[in-house]
Structure formats: C-alpha cells, structure tokens
C-alpha positions as CSV (number, residue, x, y, z in Angstrom):
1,X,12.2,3.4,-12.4
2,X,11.3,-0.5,-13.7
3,X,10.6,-2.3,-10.5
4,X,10.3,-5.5,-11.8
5,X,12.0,-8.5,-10.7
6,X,15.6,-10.0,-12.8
7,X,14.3,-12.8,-14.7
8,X,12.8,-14.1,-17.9
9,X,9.5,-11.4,-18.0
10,X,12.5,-8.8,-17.5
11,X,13.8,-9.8,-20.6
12,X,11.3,-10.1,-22.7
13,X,9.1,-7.0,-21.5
14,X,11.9,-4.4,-20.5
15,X,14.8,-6.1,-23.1
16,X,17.0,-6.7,-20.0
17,X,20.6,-8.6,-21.2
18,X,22.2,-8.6,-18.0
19,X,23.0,-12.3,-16.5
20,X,20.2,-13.4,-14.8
21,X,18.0,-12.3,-17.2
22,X,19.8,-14.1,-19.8
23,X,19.9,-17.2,-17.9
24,X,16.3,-16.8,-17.2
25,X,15.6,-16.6,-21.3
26,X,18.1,-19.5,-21.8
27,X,16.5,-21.9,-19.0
28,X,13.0,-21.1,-20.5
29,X,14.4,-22.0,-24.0
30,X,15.6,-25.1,-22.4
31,X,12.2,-25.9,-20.8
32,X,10.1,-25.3,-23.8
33,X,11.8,-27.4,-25.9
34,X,11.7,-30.1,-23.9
35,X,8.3,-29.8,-23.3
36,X,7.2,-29.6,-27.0
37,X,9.1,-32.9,-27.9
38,X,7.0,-34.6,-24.4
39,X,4.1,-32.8,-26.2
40,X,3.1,-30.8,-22.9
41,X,4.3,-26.9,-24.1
42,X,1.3,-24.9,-22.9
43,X,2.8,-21.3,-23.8
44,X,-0.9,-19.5,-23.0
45,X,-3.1,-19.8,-19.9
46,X,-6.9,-19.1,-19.6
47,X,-7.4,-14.6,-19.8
48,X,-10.8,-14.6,-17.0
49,X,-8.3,-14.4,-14.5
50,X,-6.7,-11.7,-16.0
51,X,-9.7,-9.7,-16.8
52,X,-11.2,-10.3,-13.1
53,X,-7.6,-8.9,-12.0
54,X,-8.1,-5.9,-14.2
55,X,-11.6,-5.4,-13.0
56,X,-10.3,-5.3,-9.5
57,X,-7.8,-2.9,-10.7
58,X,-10.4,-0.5,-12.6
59,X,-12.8,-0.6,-9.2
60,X,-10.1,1.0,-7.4
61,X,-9.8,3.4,-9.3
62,X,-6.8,3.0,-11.8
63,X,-7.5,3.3,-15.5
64,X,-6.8,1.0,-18.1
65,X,-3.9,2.7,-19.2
66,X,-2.0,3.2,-16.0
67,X,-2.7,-0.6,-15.6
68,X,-0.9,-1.3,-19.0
69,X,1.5,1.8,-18.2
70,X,2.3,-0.2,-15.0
71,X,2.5,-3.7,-16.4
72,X,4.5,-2.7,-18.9
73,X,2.5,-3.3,-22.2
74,X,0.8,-1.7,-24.5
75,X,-2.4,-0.6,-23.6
76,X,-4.3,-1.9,-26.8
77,X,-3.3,-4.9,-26.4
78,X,-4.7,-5.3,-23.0
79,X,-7.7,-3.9,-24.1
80,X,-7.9,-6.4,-26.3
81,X,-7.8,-9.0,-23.7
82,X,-10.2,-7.5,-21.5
83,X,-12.9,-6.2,-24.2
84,X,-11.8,-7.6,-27.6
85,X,-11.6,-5.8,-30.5
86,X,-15.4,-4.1,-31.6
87,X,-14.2,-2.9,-35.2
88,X,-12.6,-5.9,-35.8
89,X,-15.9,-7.9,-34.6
90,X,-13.9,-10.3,-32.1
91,X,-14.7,-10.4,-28.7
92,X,-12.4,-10.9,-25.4
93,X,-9.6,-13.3,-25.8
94,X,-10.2,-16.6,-24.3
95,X,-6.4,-17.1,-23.5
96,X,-3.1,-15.0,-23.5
97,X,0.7,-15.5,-23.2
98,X,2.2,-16.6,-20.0
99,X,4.2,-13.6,-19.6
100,X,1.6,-11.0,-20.3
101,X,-0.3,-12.8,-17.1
102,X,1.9,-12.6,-14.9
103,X,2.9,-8.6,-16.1
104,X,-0.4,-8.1,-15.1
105,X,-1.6,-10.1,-12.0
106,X,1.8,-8.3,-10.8
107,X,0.2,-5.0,-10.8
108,X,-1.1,-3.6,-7.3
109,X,-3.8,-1.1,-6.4
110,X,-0.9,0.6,-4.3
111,X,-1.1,4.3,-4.0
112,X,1.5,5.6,-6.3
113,X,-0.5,3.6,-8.7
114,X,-4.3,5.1,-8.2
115,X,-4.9,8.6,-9.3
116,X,-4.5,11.1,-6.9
117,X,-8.1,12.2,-6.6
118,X,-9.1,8.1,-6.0
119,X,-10.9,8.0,-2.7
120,X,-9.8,5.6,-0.5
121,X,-9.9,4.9,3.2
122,X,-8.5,7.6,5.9
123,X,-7.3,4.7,8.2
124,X,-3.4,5.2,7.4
125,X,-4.0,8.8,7.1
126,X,-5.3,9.6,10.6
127,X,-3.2,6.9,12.1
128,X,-0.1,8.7,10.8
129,X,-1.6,12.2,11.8
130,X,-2.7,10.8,15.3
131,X,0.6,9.2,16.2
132,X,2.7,12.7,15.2
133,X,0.1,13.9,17.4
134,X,0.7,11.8,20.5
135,X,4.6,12.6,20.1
136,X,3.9,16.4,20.7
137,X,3.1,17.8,17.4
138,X,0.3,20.3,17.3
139,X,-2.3,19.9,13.8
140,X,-1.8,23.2,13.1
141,X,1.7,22.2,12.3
142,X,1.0,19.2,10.9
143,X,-1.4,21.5,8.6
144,X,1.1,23.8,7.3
145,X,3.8,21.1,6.8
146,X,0.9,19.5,4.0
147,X,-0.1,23.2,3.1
148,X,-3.8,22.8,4.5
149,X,-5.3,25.4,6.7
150,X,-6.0,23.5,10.4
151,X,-9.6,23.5,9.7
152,X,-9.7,21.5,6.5
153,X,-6.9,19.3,8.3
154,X,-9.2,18.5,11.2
155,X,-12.3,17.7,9.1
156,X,-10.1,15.5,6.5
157,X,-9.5,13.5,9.7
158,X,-12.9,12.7,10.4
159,X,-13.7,11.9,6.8
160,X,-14.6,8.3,5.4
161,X,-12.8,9.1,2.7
162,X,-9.6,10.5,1.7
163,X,-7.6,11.6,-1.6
164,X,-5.1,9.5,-2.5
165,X,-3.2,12.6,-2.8
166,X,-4.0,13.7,1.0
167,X,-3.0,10.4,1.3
168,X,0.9,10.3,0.2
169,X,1.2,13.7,1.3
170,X,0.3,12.5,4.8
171,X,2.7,9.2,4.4
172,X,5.5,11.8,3.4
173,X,5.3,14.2,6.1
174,X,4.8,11.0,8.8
175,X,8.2,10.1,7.3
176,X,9.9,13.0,7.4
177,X,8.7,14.0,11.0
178,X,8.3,11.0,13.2
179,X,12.0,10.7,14.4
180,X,12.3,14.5,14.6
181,X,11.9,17.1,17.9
182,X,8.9,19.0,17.8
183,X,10.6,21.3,19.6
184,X,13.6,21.8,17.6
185,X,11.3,22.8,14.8
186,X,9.3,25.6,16.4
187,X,6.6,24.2,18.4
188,X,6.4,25.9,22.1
189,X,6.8,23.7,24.9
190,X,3.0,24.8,25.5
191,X,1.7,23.4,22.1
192,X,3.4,20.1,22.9
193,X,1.9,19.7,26.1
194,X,-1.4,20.3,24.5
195,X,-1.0,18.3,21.7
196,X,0.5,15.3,23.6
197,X,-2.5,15.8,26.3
198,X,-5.4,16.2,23.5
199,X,-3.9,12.1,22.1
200,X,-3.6,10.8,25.3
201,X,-7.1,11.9,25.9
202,X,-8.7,10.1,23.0
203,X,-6.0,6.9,23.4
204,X,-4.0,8.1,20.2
205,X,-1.5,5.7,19.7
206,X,2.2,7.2,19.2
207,X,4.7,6.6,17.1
208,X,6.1,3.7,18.5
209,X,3.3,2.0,18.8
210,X,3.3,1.4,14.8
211,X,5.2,-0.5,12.4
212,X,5.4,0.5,8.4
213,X,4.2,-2.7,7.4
214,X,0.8,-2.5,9.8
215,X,-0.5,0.8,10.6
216,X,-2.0,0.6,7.3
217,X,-3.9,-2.5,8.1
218,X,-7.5,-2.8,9.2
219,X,-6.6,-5.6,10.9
220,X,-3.9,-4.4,13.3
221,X,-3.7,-2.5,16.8
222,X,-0.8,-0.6,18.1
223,X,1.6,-2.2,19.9
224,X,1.5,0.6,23.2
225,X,3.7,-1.4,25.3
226,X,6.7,-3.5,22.4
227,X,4.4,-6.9,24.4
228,X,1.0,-6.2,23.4
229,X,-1.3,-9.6,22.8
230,X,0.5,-11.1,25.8
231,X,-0.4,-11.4,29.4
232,X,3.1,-9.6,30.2
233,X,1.4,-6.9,27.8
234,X,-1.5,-6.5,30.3
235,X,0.3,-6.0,33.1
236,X,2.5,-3.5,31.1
237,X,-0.5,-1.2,30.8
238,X,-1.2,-1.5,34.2
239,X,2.4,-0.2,35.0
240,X,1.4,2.3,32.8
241,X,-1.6,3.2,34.3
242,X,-3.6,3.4,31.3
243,X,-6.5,1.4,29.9
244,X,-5.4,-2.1,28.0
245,X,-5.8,-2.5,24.4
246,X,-8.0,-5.0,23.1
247,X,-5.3,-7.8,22.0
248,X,-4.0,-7.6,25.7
249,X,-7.4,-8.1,27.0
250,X,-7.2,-11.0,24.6
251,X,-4.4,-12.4,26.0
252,X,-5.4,-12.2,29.7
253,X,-8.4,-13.8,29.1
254,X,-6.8,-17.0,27.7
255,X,-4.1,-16.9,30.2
C-alpha cells in the first residue's frame, strides 16, 4: 500500500493523476519556470546528505534494496548515488534530483521496514508484555498467544536484544489484548491474581499507564496516576499507597 503523501513526488514517483497531484506538478511547472528566467532554478541538491541518510538506514539494519524498495526507486540508481558506478569507473554522485532526496530522507528505520531477524532494543517489547501483565494476564498466556513456550518468553524479556520479529508479534498481541478480559478468555481467577500481584511487585506499569505514541520511547515514564509530573500527581500516589514515580518526585521537588 503507497503511503506517501498527495503531491508533486506522488506524481512523479508513483504516476499519481488525481487533483492534488496534478496541481502539485502544475505549481512546480510554474515555479521552475519562473525561476529559470530569474536565473535561480537549482533542480539538484548536494547527495552527502543522502548517503549519510542511507548509512543510517544500512546500520540499522535495512538493506539497500528495501531502502530503494521503500523509497520508491530503483535500487541501482541509488546505488549509484551512494557508491558510484565501479565498471563504469565513476565514483559517488556529488548531487542528485530534488525529488529522489526527499524519496529518500523520507524513509524510516521503523519496524515493518528492518528485517525481521534485526536486533533491536526490548524496551517496547517488555513494556507491552509487562503492562498485559499488570492487567491480569499470566506469561504463559501471553506465551502461547505469540507461540513461544513460557521459558523462552521469560528469557526474551530479560534480553538486551530482541527480533524485530518478536518485536511486531509482541506489538500485535498488545493490540489485540489490552482492552480485552483476561478472564473471558480462559485465565482462572487464580492466574490473574498472581499475575496482577507478580507486576505490582516489581512496579510494572499497566495498561493505562501508556500511550501508543510513548511507551516506545526511552525517554518516557508511565503515566500511573492520568497527573504524573505534577505535584497533584504526587499526592495521587500517595492515595494510592504506592511508591511515586520519578517525574512526580520531580515535580514535588520544584513545587
């Protein structure tokens, strides 16, 4: 499915004719023009950044290919920027069309791009597992909803490093369970106890506690109480009768 954006790269890359990418080819028609009678057209930009982006790309572990697969151009013709061509004795292009530039400084290092045995951090991983957790789902269920045995589940959890394919298994089986019943799905009212107990014990943050756009981030912290980073946050967790988290201790000590 072709993800990118309406516009004028749509066009030319993906031979879009609907409205706005016709508008988009006639407003750059318009523009060029009128910059080559002022002298100032500048159709190609300087390739480094494109190669550093590449680079970046390759060092995460996607392959030149899926990067031109991805960007939507042929693959030897990004080769081409990034390494020149050997047989033809040139060497890397010094500049390259607007448009292939920006098809490729587009391209992310998101997972369904990487391959699926790219290791990459756990941190979304065992957040995901550890807030089903806190909500009452035991790991052996967890387990045999991503067809591991509970063993291997527990020590991928503990790992530095994860499969990208652990990875968007994990992501799908946080989506499809996190609004669901543990209980209307087979768990005993025992196994929920001791799966809700075992998270509270080690501070597991629940589902709640996480947003889709940040329990990925290194840089975030669950939100326990909807005010966390405020001093009303604080004295939520002290309602609570649980330890504060690190941004409410923050917050407090400002206050």
């Amino acid at each position: 499915m072709n993800t990118r954006p309406h516009g004028y790269a749509r066009y030319r890359l993906d031979g879009c004719r609907c409205y706005i990418c016709g508008y988009a080819r006639s407003q750059y028609d318009e523009n060029r023009t009128k910059a080559i009678i002022a002298g100032t057209w500048q159709p190609y930009v300087e390739a480094e950044p494109v190669r550093f982006h590449v680079r970046d790309l390759q060092s995460c572990g996607m392959g030149l290919r899926t990067i031109a697969a991805r960007a939507t151009i042929d693959r030897q013709r990004l080769q081409a920027v990034v390494n020149g061509r050997p047989e033809r004795g040139t060497g890397p292009q010094s500049r390259v069309r607007r448009v292939l530039a920006a098809a490729v400084l587009a391209v992310e290092p998101t997972l369904d791009n990487l391959a699926p045995s790219t290791l990459i951090s756990p941190l979304g991983t065992r957040r995901r597992a550890h807030a089903l957790v806190a909500v009452g789902w035991p790991q052996h269920y967890l387990a045999h909803h991503l067809g591991m045995a509970p063993g291997n589940f527990g020590t991928m959890l503990q790992r530095e490093h994860v499969f990208v394919r652990r990875a968007l298994a994990m992501r799908r089986a946080y989506d499809d369970l996190w609004q669901l019943g543990p209980a209307e799905h087979g768990a005993t009212a025992a196994g929920i106890t001791r799966a809700r107990t075992y998270a509270a014990e080690r501070r597991w943050a629940p589902v709640g506690a996480w947003d889709d756009d940040t329990i990925d981030d290194p840089a975030a912290f669950p939100d326990w109480t909807g005010q966390c980073g405020t001093s009303a946050g604080y004295r939520a967790h002290r309602r609570l009768g649980g330890p504060a988290c690190q941004p409410c201790r923050n917050a407090r000590a400002a206050a």
